[in-house]
C-alpha positions in Angstrom: 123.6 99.6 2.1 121.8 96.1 2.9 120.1 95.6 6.5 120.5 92.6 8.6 117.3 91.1 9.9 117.2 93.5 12.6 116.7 96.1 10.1 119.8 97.6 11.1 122.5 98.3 8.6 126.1 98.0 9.8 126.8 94.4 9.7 125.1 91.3 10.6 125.0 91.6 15.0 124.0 95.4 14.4 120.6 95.8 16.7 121.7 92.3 18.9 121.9 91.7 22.1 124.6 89.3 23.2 122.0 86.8 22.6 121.7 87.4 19.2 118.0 88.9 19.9 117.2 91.7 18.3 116.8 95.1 20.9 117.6 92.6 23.6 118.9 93.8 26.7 121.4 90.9 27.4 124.7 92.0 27.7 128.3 90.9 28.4 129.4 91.1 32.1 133.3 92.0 33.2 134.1 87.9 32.9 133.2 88.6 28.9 129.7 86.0 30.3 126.6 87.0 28.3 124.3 88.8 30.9 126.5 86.5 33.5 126.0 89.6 36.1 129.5 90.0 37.1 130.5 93.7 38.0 133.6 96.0 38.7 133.9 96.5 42.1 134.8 99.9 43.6 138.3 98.7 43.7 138.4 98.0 39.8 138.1 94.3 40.6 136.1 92.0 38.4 133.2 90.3 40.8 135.6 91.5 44.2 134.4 92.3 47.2 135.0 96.0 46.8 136.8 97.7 50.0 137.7 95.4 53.0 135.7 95.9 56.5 138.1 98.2 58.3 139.4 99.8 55.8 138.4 102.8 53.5 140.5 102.6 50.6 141.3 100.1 47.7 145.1 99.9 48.8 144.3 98.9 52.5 144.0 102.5 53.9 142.6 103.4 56.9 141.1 106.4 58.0 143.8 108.6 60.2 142.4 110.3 63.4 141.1 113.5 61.7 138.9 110.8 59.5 141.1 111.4 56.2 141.2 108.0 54.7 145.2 107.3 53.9 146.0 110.5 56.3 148.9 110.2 58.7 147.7 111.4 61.5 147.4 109.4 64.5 146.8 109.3 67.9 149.7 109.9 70.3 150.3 108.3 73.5 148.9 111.0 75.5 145.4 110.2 72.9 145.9 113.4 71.5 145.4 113.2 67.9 148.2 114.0 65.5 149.7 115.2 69.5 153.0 113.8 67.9 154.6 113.0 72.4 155.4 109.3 71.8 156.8 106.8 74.5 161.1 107.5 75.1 163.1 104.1 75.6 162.0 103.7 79.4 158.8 103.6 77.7 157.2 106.8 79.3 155.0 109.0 77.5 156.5 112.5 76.1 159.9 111.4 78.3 163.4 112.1 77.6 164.5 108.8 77.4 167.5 107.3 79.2 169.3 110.3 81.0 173.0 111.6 79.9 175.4 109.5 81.4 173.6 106.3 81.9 173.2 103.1 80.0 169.5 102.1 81.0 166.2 103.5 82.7 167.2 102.2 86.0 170.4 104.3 86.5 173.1 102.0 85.6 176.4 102.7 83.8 178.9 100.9 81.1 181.6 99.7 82.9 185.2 100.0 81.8 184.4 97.2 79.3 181.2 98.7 77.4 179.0 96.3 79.3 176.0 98.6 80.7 175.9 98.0 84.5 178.4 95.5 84.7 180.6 96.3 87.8 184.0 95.8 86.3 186.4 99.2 86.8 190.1 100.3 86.5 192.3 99.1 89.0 194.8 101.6 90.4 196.9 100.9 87.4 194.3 101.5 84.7 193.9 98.4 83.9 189.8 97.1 83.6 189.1 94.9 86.0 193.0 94.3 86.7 194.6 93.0 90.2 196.3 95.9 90.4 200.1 96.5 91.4 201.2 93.7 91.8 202.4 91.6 95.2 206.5 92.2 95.6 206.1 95.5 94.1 205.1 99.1 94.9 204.6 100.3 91.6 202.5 99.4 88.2 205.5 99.1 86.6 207.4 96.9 88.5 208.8 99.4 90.9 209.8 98.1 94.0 210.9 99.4 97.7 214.6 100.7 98.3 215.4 100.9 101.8 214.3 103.8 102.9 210.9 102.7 101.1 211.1 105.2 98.2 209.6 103.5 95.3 211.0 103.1 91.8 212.2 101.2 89.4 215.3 98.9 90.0 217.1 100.1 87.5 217.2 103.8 89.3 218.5 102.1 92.3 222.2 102.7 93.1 224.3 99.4 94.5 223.3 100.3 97.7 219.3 100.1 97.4 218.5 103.2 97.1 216.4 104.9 94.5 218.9 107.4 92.2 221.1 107.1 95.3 225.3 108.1 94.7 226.3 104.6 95.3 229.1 104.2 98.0 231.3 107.0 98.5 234.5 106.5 97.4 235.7 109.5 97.1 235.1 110.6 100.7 236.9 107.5 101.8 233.7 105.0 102.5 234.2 101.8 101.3 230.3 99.8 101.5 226.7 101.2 102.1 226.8 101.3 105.8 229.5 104.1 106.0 232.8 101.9 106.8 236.4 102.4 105.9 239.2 100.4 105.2 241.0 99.2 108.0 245.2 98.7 107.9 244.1 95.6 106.2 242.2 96.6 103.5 239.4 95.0 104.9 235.8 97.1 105.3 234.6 97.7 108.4 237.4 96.1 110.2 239.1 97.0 113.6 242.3 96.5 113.4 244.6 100.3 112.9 248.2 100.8 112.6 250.7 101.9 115.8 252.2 104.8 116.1 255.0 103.5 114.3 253.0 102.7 111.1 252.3 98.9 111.6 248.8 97.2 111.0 248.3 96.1 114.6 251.8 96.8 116.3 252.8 96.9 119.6 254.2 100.1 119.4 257.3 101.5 120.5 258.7 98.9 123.0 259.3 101.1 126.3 259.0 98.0 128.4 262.3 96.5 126.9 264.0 99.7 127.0 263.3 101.0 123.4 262.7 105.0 122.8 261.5 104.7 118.9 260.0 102.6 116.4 263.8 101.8 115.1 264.8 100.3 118.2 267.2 103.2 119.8 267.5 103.7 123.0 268.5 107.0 124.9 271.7 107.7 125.8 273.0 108.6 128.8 271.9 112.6 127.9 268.0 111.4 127.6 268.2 111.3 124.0 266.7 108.5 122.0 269.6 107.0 119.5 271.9 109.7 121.1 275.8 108.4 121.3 276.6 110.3 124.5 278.5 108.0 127.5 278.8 108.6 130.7 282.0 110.4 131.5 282.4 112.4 127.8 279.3 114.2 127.0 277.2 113.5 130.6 278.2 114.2 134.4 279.4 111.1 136.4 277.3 110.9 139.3 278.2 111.7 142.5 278.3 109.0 145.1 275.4 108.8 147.5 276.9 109.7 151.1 
């Protein structure tokens, strides 16, 4: 096999430098520059600045509290390392956070809309934030008074006002709400009766013009009223006064 002039065999550059010198020491740098200089940095970078001040790995890792670059472990708020107490919601250290029942670190509470410490609550109806029953009425749903102030509904009062009252009593002769009757009229609550002899506001049997009955008889001469007894047949004729 031929040598170059080198005397190396293997080809023409066999023995060279990247000058072309034969046994030189020039050689190619990581930019492909003959003896440029340019060198891999730790980080595999071509001419880089290798690992950034601060950090200790390649990929921007830091060194965790134990001093294991890329470890997890880190301080806690109580500057215990890998401790793992951290600050709760309230931001105190190793707390429980925002107690059952509450909304926020200062003790406050949702209202009946959500809203954390926000004042608005059921009225007495349940309604949030309502106005509550209602003025006119007793009741949140629409009840009213009757009038012996029971509360209900108007449809569960009877015609008289009152709530699931019986109404007036017919049947036990009443005829309104306050307890009246019919009067010989027919008219409720009225004065006016009947005589003994059945009419509405008679007179009566009319003793004063010599009437015994309602039928106008008179007594006979025998004391009895409608009688036909006459003096001289059926009664004495009386003697003369001496």
């Amino acid at each position: 096999m031929p040598v170059n002039e080198c005397g190396e065999c293997g080809g023409p550059d066999a023995g060279k430098d990247c000058n072309g010198e034969c046994g030189g020491g020039a050689v190619l740098d990581c930019f492909d520059e003959c003896n440029g200089g340019a060198v891999y940095d730790p980080c595999g970078v071509c001419d880089g600045e290798g690992i950034p001040e601060g950090f200790c790995g390649c990929e921007g890792e830091v060194e965790d509290c134990f001093g294991e670059c890329g470890g997890a472990a880190y301080y806690d708020c109580f500057d215990e390392c890998d401790g793992g107490a951290e600050y709760d919601d309230c931001g105190v250290c190793g707390g429980e956070g925002i107690p059952d029942g509450f909304c926020d670190c200062e003790g406050g509470v949702e209202d009946c809309f959500g809203e954390c410490d926000g004042g608005a609550d059921y009225d007495v109806c349940g309604v949030c934030d309502g106005e509550g029953i209602p003025e006119g009425f007793c009741g949140c749903e629409g009840e009213v008074l009757d009038i012996y102030g029971d509360c209900c509904i108007i449809d569960w009062q009877d015609e008289c006002g009152v709530c699931e009252g019986y109404g007036i009593l017919w049947e036990e002769g009443f005829c309104d709400c306050d307890y009246n009757v019919l009067d010989c009229y027919d008219e409720c609550g009225g004065f006016a009766v009947e005589d003994e002899c059945g009419v509405c506001e008679g007179e009566g049997i009319l003793w004063e013009e010599g009437f015994c009955d309602c039928d106008y008889n008179v007594l006979d001469c025998a004391g009895d009223c409608g009688g036909e007894a006459t003096e001289g047949e059926f009664c004495p004729v009386p003697e003369p006064v001496r």
